[in-house]
PDB file of N, CA, C and O in Angstrom:
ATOM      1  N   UNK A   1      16.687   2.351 -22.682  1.00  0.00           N
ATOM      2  CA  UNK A   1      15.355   2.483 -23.225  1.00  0.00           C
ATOM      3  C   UNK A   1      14.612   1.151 -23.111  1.00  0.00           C
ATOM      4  O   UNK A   1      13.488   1.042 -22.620  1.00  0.00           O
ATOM      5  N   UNK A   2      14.980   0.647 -23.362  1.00  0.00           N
ATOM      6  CA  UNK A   2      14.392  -1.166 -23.551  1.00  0.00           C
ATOM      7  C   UNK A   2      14.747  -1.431 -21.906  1.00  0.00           C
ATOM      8  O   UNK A   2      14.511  -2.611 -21.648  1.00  0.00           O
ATOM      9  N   UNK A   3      15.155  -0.820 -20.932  1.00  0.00           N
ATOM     10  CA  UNK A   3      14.493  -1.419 -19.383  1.00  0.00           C
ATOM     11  C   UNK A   3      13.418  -0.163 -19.395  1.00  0.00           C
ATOM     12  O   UNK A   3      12.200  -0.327 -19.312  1.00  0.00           O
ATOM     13  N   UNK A   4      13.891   0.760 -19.480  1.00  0.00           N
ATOM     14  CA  UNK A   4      12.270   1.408 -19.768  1.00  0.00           C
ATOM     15  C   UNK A   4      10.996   0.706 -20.115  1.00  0.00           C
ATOM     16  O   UNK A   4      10.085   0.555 -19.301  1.00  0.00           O
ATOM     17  N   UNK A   5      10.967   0.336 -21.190  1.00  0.00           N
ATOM     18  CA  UNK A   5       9.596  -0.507 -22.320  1.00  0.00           C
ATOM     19  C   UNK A   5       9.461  -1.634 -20.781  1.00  0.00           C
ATOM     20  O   UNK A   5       8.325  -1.811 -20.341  1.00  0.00           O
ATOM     21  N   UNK A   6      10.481  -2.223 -20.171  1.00  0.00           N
ATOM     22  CA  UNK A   6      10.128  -3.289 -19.385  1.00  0.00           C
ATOM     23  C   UNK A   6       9.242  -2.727 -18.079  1.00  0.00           C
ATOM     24  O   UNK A   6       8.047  -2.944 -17.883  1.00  0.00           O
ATOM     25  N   UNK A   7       9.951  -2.118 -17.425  1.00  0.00           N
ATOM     26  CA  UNK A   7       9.591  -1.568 -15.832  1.00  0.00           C
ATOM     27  C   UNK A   7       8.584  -0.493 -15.564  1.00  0.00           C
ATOM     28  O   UNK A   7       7.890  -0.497 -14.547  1.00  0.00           O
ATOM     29  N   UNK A   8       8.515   0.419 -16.486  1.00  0.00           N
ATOM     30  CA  UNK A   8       7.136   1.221 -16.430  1.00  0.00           C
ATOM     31  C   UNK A   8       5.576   0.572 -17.057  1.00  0.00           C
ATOM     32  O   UNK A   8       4.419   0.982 -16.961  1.00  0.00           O
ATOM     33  N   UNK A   9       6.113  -0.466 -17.636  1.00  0.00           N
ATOM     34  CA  UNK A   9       4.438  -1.516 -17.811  1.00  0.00           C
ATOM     35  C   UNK A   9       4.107  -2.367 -16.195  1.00  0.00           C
ATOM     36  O   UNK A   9       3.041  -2.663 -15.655  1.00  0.00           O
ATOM     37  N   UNK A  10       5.444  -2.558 -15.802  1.00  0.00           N
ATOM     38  CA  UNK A  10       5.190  -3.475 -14.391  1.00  0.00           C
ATOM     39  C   UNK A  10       4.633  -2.790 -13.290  1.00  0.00           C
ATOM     40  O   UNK A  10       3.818  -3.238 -12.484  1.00  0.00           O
ATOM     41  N   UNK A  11       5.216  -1.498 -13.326  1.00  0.00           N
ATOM     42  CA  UNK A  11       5.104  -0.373 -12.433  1.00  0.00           C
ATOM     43  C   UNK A  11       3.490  -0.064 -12.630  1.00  0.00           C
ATOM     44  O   UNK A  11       2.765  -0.136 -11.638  1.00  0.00           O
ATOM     45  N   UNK A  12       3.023   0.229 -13.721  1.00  0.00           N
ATOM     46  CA  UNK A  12       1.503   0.670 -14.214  1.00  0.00           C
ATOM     47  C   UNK A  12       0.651  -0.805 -13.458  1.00  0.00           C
ATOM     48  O   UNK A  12      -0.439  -0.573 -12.937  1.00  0.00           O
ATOM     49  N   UNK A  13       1.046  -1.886 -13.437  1.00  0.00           N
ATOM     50  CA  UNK A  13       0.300  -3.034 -13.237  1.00  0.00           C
ATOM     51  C   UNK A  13       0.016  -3.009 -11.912  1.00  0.00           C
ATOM     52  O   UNK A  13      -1.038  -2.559 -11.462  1.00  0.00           O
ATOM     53  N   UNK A  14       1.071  -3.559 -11.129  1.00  0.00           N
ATOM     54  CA  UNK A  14       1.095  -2.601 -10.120  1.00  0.00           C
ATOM     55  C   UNK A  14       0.568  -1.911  -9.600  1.00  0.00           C
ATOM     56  O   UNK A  14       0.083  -2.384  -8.573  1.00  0.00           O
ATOM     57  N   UNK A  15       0.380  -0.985  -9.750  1.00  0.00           N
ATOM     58  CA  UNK A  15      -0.187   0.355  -9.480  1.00  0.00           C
ATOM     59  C   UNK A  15      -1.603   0.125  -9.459  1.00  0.00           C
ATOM     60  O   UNK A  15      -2.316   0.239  -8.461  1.00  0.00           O
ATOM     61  N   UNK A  16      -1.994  -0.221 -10.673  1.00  0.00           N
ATOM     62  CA  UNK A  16      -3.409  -0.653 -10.706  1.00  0.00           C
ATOM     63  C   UNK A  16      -4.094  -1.789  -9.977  1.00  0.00           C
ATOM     64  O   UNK A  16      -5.247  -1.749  -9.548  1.00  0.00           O
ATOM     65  N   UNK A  17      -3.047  -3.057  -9.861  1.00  0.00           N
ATOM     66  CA  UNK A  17      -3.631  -3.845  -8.514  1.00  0.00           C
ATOM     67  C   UNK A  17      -3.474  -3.771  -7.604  1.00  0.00           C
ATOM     68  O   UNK A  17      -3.740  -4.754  -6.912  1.00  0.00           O
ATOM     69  N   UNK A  18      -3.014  -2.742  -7.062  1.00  0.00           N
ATOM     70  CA  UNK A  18      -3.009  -1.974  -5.683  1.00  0.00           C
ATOM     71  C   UNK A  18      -3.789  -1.098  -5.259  1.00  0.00           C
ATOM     72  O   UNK A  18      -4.058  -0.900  -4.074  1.00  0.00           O
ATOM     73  N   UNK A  19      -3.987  -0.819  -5.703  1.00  0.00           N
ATOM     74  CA  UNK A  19      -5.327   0.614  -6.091  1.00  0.00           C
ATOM     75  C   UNK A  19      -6.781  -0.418  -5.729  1.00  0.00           C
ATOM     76  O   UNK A  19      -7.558  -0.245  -4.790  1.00  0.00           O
ATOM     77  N   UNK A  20      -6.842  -1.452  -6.734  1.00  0.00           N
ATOM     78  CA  UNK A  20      -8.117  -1.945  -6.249  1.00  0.00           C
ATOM     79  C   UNK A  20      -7.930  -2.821  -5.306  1.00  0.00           C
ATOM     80  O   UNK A  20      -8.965  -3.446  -5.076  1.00  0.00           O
ATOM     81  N   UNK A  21      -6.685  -3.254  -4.404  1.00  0.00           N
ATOM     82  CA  UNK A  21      -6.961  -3.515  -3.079  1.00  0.00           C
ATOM     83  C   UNK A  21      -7.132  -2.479  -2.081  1.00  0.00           C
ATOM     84  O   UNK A  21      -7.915  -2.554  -1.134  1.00  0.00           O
ATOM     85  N   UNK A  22      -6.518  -1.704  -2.286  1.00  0.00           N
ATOM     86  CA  UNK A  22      -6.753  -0.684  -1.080  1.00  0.00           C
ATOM     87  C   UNK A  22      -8.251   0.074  -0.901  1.00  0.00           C
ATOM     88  O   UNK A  22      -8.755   0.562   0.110  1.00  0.00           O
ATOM     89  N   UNK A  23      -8.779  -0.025  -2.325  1.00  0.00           N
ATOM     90  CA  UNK A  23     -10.068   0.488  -2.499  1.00  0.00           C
ATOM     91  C   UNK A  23     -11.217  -0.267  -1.673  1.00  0.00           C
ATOM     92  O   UNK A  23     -12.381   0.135  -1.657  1.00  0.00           O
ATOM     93  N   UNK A  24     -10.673  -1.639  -0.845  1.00  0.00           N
ATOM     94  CA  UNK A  24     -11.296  -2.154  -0.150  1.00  0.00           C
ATOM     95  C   UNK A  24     -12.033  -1.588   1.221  1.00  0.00           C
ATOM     96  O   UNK A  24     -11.232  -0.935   1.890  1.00  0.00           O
ATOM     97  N   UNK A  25     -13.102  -1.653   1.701  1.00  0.00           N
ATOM     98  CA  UNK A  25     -12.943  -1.299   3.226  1.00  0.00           C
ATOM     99  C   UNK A  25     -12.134  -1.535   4.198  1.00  0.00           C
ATOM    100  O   UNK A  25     -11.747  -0.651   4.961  1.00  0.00           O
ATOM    101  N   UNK A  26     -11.681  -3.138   4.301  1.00  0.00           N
ATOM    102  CA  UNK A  26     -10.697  -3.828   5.110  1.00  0.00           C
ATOM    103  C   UNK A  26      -9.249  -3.312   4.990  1.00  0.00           C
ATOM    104  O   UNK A  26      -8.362  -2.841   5.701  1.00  0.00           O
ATOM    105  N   UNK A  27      -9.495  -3.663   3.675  1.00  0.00           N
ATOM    106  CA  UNK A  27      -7.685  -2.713   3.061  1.00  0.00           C
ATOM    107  C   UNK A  27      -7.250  -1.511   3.941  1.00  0.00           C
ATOM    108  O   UNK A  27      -6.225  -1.341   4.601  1.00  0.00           O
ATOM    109  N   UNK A  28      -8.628  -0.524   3.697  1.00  0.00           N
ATOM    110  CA  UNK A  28      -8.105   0.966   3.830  1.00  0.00           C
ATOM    111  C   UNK A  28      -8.483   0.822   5.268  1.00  0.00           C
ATOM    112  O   UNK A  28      -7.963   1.865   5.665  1.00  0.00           O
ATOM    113  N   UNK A  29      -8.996   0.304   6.310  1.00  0.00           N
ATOM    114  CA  UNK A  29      -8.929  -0.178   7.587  1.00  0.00           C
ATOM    115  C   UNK A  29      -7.448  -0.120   7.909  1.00  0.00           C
ATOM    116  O   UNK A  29      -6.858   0.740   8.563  1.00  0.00           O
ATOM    117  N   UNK A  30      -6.919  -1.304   7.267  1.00  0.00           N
ATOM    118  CA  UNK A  30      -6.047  -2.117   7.798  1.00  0.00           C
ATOM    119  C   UNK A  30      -4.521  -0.735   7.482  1.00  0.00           C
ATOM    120  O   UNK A  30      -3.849  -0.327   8.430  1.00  0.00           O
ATOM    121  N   UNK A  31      -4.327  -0.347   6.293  1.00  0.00           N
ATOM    122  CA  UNK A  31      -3.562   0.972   6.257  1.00  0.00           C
ATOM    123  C   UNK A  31      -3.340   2.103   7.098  1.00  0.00           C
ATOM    124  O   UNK A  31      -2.327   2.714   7.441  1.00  0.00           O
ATOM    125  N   UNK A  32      -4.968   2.257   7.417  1.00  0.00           N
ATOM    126  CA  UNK A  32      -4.924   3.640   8.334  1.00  0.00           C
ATOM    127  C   UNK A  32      -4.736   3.120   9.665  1.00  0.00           C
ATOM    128  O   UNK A  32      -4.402   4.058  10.388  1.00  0.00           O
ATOM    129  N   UNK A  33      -4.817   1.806  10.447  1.00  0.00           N
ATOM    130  CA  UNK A  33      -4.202   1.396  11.553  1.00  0.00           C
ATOM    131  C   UNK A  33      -2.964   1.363  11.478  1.00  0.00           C
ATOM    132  O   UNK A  33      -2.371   2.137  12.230  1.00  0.00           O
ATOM    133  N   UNK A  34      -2.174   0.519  10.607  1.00  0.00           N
ATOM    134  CA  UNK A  34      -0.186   0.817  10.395  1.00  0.00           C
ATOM    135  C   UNK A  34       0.144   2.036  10.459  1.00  0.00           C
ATOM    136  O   UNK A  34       1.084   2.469  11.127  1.00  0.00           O
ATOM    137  N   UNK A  35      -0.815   2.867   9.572  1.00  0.00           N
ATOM    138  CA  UNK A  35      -0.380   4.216   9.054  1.00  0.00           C
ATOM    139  C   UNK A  35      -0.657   4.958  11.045  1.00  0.00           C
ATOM    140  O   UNK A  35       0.308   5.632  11.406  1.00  0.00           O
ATOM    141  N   UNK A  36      -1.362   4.878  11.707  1.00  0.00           N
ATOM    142  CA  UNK A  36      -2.163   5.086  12.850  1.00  0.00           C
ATOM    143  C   UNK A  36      -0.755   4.797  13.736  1.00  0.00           C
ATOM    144  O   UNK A  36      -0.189   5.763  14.247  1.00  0.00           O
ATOM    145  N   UNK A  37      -0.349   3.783  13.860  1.00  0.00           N
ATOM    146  CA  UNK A  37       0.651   3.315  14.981  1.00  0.00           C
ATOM    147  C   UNK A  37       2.186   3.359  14.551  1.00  0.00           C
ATOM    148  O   UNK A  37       3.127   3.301  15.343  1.00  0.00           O
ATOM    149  N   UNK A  38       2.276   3.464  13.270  1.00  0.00           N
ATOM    150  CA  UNK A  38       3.451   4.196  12.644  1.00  0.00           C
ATOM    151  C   UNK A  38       3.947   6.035  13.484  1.00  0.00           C
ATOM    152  O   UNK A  38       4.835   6.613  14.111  1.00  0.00           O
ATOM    153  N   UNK A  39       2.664   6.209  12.905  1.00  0.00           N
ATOM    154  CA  UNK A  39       2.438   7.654  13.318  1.00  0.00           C
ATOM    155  C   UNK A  39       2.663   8.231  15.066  1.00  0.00           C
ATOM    156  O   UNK A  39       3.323   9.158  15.535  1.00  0.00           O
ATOM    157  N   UNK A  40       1.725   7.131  15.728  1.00  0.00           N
ATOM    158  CA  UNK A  40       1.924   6.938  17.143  1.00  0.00           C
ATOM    159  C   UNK A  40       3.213   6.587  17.854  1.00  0.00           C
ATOM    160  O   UNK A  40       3.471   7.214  18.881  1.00  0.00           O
ATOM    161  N   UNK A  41       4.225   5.463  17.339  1.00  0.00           N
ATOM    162  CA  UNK A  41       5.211   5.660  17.456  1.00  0.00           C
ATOM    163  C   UNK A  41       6.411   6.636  17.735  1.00  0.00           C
ATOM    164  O   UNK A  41       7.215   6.809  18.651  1.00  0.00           O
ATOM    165  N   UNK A  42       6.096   7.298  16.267  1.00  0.00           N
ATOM    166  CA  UNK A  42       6.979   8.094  15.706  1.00  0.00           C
ATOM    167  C   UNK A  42       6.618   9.565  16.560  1.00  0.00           C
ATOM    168  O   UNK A  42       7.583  10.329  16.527  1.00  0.00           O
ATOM    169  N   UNK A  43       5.572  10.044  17.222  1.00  0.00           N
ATOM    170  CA  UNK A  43       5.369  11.097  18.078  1.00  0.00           C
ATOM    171  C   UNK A  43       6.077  10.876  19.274  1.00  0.00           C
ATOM    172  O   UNK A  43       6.611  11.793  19.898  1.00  0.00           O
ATOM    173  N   UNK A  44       6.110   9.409  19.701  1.00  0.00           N
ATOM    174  CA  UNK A  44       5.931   9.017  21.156  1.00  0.00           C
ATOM    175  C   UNK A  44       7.661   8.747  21.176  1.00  0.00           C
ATOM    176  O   UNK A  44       7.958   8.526  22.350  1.00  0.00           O
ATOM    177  N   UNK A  45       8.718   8.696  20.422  1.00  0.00           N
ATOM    178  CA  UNK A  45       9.806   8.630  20.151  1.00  0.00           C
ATOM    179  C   UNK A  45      10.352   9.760  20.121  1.00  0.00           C
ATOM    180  O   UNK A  45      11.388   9.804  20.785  1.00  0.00           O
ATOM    181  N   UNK A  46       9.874  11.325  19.271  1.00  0.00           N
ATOM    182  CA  UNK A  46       9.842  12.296  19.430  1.00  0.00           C
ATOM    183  C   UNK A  46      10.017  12.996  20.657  1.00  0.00           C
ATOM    184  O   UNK A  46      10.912  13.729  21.077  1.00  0.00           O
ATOM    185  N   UNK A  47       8.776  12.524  21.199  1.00  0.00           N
ATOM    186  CA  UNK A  47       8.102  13.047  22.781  1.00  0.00           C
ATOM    187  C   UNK A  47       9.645  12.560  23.814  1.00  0.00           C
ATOM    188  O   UNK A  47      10.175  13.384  24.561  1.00  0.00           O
ATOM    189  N   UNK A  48      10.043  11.471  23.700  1.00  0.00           N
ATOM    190  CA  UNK A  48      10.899  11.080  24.682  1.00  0.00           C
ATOM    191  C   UNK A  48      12.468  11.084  24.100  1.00  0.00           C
ATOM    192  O   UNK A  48      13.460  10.601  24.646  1.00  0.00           O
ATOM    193  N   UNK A  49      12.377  11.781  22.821  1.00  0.00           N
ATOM    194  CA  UNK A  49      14.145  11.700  22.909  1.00  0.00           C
ATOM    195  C   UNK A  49      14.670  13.004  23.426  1.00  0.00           C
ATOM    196  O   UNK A  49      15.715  13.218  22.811  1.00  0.00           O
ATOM    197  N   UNK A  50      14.436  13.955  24.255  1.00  0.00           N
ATOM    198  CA  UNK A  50      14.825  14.863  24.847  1.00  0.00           C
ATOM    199  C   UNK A  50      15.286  15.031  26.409  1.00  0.00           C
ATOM    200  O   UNK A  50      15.802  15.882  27.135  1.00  0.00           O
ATOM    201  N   UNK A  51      14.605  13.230  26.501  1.00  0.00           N
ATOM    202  CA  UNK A  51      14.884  12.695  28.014  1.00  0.00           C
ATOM    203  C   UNK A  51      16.128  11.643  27.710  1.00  0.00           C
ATOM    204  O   UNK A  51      16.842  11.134  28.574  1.00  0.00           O
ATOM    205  N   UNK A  52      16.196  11.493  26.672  1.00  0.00           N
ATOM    206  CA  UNK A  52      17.356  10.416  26.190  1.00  0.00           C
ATOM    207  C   UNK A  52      18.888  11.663  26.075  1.00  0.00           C
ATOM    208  O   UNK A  52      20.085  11.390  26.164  1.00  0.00           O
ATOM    209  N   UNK A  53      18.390  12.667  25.910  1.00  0.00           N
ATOM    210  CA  UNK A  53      19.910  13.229  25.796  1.00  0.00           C
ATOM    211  C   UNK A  53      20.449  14.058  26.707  1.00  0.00           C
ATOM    212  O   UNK A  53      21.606  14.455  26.572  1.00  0.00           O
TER     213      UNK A  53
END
């Protein structure tokens, strides 16, 4: 209980200063490009492991 009382206040903090970075333009730029070439990757890995086996 008492790491409870500790880690769900850190977690809430957190949470909340993350929130207002991402709420940025640049931020949410910069996310949906990782998120963008993450994604691109992960198709293009897809796409070619059927030539790998």
């Amino acid at each position: 209980m008492a790491l409870a009382l500790l880690w769900f206040p850190v977690v809430a903090l957190t949470v909340d200063r993350l929130g207002r970075w991402l709420r940025r333009p640049r931020a949410a730029r910069a996310v949906e490009a990782v998120t963008g070439a993450a994604l691109g990757v992960l198709g293009l890995a897809l796409l070619l492991a059927p030539l790998r086996a």
